[in-house]
DOLUMMI-853614 format. One record per residue (C-alpha): residue number from 1; residue in one letter; chain; x, y negated, z. Coordinates in steps of 0.25 Angstrom, whole numbers, plus 5000, padded with zeros to 4 digits. Layout:
% residues N
+-----+------+-----+------+-------+------+
: seq : type : mol : east : north :   up :
+-----+------+-----+------+-------+------+
: NUM :    a :   A :    X :     Y :    Z :
...
+-----+------+-----+------+-------+------+
END
This chain:
% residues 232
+-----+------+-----+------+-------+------+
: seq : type : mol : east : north :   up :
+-----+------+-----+------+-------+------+
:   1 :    x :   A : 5000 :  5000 : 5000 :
:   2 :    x :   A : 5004 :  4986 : 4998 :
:   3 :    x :   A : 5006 :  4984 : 5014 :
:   4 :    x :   A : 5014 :  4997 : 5014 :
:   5 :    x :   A : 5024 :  4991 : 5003 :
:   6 :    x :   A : 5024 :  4976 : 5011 :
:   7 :    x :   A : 5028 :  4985 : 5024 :
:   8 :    x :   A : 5038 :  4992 : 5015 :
:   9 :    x :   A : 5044 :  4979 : 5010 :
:  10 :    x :   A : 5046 :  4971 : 5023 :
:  11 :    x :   A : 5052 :  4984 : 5031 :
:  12 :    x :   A : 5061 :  4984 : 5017 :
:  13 :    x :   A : 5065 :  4968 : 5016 :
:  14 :    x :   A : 5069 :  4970 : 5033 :
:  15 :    x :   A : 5078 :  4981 : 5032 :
:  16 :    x :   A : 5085 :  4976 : 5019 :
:  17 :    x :   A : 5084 :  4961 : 5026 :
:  18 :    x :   A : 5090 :  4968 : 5040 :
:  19 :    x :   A : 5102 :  4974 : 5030 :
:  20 :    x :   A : 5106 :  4960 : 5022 :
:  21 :    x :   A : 5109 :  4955 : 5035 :
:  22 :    x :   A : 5119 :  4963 : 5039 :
:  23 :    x :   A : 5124 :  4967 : 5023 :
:  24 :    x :   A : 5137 :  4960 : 5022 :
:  25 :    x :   A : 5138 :  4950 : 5010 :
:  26 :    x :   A : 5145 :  4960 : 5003 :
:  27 :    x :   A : 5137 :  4973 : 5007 :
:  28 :    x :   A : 5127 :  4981 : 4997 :
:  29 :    x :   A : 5116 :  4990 : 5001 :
:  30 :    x :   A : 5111 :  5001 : 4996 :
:  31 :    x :   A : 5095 :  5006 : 4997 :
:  32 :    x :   A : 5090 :  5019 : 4991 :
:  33 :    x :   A : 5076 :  5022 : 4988 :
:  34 :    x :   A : 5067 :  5027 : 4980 :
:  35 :    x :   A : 5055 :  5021 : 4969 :
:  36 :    x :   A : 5045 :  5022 : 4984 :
:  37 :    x :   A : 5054 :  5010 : 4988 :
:  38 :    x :   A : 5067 :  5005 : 4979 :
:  39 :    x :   A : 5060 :  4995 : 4972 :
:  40 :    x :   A : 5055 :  4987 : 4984 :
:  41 :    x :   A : 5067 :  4988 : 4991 :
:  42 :    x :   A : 5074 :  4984 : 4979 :
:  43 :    x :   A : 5065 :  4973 : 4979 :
:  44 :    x :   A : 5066 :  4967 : 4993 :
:  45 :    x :   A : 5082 :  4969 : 4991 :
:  46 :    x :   A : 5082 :  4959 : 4981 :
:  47 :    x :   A : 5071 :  4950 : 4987 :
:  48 :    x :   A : 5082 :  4949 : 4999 :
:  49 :    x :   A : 5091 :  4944 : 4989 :
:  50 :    x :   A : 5099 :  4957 : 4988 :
:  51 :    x :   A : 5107 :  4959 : 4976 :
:  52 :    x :   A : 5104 :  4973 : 4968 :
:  53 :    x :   A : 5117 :  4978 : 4963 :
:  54 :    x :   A : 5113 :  4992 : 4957 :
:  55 :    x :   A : 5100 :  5000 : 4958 :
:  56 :    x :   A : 5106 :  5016 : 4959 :
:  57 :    x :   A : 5098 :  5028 : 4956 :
:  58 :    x :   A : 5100 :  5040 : 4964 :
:  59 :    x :   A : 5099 :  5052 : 4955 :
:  60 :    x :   A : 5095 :  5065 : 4962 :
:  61 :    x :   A : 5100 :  5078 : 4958 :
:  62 :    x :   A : 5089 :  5086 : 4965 :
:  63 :    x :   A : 5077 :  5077 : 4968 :
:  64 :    x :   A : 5064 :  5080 : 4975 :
:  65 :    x :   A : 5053 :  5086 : 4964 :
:  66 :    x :   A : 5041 :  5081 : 4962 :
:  67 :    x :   A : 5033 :  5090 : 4966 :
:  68 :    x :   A : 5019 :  5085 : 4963 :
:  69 :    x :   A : 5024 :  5083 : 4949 :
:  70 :    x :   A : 5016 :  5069 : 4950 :
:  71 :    x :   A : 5028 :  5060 : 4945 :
:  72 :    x :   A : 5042 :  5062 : 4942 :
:  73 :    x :   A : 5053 :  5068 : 4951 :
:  74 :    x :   A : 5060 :  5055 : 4959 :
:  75 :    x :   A : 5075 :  5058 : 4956 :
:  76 :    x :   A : 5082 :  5047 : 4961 :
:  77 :    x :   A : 5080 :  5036 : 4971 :
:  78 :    x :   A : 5086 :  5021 : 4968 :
:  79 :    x :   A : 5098 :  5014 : 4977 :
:  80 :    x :   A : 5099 :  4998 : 4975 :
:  81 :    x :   A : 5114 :  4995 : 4979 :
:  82 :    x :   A : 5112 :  4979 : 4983 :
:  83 :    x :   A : 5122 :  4966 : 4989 :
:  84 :    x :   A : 5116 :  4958 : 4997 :
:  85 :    x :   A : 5114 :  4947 : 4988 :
:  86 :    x :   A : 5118 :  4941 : 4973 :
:  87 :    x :   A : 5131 :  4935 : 4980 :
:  88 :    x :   A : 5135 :  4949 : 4985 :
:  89 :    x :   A : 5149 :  4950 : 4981 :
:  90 :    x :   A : 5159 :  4958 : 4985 :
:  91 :    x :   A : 5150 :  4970 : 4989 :
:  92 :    x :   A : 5158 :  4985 : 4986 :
:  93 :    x :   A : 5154 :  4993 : 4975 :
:  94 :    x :   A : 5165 :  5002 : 4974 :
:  95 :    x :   A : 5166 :  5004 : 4957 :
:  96 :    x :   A : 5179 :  5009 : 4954 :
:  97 :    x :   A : 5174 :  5021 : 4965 :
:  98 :    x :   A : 5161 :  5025 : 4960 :
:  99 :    x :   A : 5167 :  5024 : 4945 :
: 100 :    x :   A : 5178 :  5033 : 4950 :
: 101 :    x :   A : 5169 :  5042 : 4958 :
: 102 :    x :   A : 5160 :  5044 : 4944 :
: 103 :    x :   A : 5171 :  5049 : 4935 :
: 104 :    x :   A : 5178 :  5034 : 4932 :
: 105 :    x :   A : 5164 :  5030 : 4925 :
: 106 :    x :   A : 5157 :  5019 : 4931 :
: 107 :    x :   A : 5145 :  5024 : 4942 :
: 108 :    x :   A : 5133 :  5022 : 4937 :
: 109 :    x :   A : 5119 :  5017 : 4945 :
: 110 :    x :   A : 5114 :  5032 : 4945 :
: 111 :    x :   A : 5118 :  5041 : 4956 :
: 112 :    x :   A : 5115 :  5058 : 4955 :
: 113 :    x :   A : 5114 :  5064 : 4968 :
: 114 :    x :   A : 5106 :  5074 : 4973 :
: 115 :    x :   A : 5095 :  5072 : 4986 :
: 116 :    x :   A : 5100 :  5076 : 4999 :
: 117 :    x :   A : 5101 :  5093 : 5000 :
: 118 :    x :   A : 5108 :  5105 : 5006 :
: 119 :    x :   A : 5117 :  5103 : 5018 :
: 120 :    x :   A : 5118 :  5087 : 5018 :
: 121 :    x :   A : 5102 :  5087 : 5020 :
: 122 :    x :   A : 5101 :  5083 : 5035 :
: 123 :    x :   A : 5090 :  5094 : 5042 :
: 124 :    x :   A : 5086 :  5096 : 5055 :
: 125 :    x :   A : 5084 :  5109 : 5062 :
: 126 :    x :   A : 5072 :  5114 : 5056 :
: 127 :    x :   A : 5078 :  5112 : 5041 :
: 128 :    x :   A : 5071 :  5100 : 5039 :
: 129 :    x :   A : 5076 :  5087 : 5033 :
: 130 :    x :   A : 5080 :  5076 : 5042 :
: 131 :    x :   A : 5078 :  5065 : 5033 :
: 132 :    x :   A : 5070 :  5065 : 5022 :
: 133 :    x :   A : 5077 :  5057 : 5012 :
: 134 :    x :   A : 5093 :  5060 : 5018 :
: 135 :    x :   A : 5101 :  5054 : 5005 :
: 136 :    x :   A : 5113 :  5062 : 4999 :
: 137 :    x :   A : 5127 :  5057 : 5005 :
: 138 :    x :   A : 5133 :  5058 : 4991 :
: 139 :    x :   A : 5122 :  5044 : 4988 :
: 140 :    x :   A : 5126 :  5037 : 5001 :
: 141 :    x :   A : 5141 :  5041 : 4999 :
: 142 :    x :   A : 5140 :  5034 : 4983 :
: 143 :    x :   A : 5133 :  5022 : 4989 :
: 144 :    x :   A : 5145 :  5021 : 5000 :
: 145 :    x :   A : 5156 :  5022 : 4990 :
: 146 :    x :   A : 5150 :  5014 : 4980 :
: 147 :    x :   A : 5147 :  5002 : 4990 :
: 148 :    x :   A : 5155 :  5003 : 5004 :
: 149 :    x :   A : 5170 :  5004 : 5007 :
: 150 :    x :   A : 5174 :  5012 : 5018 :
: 151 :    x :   A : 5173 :  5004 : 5032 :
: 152 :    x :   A : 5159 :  4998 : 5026 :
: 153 :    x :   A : 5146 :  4999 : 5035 :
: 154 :    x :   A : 5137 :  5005 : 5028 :
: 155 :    x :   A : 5119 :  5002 : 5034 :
: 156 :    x :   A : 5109 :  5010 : 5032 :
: 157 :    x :   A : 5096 :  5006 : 5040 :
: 158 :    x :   A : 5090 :  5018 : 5036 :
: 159 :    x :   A : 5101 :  5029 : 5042 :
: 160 :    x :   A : 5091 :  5041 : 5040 :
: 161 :    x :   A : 5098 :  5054 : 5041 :
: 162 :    x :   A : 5113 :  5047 : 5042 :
: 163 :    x :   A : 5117 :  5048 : 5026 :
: 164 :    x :   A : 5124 :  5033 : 5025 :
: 165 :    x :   A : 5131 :  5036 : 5038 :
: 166 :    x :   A : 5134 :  5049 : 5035 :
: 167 :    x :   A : 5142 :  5044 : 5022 :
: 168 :    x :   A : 5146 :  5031 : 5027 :
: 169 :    x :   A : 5156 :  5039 : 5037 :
: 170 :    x :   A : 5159 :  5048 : 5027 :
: 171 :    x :   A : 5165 :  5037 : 5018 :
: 172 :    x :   A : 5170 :  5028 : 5029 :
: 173 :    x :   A : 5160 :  5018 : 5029 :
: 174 :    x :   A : 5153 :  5014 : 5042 :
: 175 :    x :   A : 5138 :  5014 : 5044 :
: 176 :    x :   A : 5125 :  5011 : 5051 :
: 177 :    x :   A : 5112 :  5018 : 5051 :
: 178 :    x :   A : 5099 :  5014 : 5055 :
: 179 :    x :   A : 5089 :  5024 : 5059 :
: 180 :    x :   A : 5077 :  5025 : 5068 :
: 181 :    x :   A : 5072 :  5042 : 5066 :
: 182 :    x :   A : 5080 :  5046 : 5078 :
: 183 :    x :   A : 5082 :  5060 : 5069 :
: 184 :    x :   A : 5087 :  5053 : 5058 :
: 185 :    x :   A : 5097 :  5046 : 5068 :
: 186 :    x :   A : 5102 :  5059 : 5073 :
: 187 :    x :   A : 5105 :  5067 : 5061 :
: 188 :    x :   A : 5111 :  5056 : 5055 :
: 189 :    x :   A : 5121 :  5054 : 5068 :
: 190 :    x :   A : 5125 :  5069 : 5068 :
: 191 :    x :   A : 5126 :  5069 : 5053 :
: 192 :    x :   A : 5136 :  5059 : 5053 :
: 193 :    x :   A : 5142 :  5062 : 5064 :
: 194 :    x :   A : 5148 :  5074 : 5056 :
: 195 :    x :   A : 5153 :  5066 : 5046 :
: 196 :    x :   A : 5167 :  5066 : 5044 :
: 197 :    x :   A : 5171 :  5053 : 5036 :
: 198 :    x :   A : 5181 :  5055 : 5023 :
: 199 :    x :   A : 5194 :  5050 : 5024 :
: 200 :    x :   A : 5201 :  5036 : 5021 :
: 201 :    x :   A : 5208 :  5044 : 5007 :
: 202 :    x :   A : 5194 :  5050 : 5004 :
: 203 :    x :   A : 5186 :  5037 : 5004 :
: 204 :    x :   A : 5197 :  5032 : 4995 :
: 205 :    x :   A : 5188 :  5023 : 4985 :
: 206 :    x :   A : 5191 :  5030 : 4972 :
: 207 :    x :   A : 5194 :  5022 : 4957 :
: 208 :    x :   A : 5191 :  5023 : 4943 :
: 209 :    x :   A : 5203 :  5026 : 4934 :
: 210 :    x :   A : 5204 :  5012 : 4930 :
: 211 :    x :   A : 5209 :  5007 : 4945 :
: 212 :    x :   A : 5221 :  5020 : 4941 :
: 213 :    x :   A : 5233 :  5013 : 4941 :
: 214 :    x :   A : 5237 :  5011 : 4926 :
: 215 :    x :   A : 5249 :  5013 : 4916 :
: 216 :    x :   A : 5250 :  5005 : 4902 :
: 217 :    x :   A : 5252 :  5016 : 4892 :
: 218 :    x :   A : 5262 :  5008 : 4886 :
: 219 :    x :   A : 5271 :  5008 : 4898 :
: 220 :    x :   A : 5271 :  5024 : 4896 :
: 221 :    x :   A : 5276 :  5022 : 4882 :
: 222 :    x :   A : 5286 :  5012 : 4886 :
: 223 :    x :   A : 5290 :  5021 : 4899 :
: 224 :    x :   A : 5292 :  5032 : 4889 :
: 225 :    x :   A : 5284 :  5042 : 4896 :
: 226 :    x :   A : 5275 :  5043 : 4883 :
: 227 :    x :   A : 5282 :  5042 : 4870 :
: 228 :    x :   A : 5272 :  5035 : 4858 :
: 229 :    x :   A : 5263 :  5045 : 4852 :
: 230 :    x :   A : 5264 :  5056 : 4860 :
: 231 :    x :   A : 5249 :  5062 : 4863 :
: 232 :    x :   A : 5244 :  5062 : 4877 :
+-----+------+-----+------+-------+------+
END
């Protein structure tokens, strides 16, 4: 209903309110969600004068059927990557380590990854799911690299089942989580409690091959290491 979508909107312009406050000049944020919600979220992230900087599909590999057969499968939910305003500089997009990490070609605005599963699916002990909606580390881990250094605080006011802290202490970032399920809080705690974060020469920010050092191929000739016409 329309006082359902007002409601929506006002709890959504808060929270994105409560975040630019204490978003650095040069911080970005990151929301995920899917066609229920993403447009009007997009929507009030622009009307509080944040600058959109990419929209990113998230592309599952295994998505939910539709089991109905009432309309099409949803296979893919939307990010919107933001900075806090137009005169937002400065903010980290780490390029030449997402190029590097996608086979030296530029990293394109649609990301496979397939929905949560197997042993990294948080249950409790009935087998049951602890959170609905757990996200895959592999799409939190992306968004870190491609937008955070090491040592950066990384917020999520919606913490859920831990995943951005679980990742943020993974790859050296620091974190904070806000939560109010008291179940969510606890499997989140002793899920990263568990995690053992990387080393400093394994969050080493890769480069393409054009960062390589490099040699003018007529220095070789001149060096004599390579004679004129011979066939490489």
């Amino acid at each position: 209903s329309v006082r359902e979508l007002s409601g929506y909107d006002a709890f959504t312009r808060a929270w994105l309110m409560a975040c630019r406050r204490v978003l650095k000049p040069n911080g970005t944020i990151w929301v995920i969600g899917s066609y229920h919600n993403i447009f009007r979220v997009g929507s009030q992230l622009q009307d509080l004068g944040f600058w959109l900087l990419n929209d990113v599909i998230w592309r599952k590999t295994n998505p939910m059927p539709n089991f109905r057969g009432r309309r099409f499968q949803n296979a893919h939910e939307t990010l919107i990557w933001a900075s806090r305003d137009q005169k937002g500089k400065g903010y980290t997009f780490n390029y030449e380590a997402m190029k590097a990490a996608n086979d030296d070609v530029q990293m394109r605005s649609d990301w496979l990854f397939p929905i949560c599963t197997g042993s990294e699916r948080l249950k409790d002990e009935n087998g049951d799911k602890v959170h609905p909606t757990q996200k895959p580390e592999a799409l939190l881990a992306r968004i870190m690299m491609a937008s955070s250094k090491p040592g950066d605080v990384i917020l999520d006011p919606f913490f859920g089942s831990g995943t951005t802290g679980a990742v943020a202490k993974r790859l050296g970032r620091h974190f904070v989580g806000i939560e109010r399920e008291q179940s969510y809080i606890d499997a989140a705690t002793a899920r990263i409690d568990a995690v053992e974060p990387l080393g400093k020469a394994e969050l080493t920010v890769m480069t393409g091959k054009r960062a390589e050092p490099r040699v003018a191929f007529t220095s070789v000739l001149e060096a004599g290491l390579l004679r004129p016409g011979t066939v490489l």
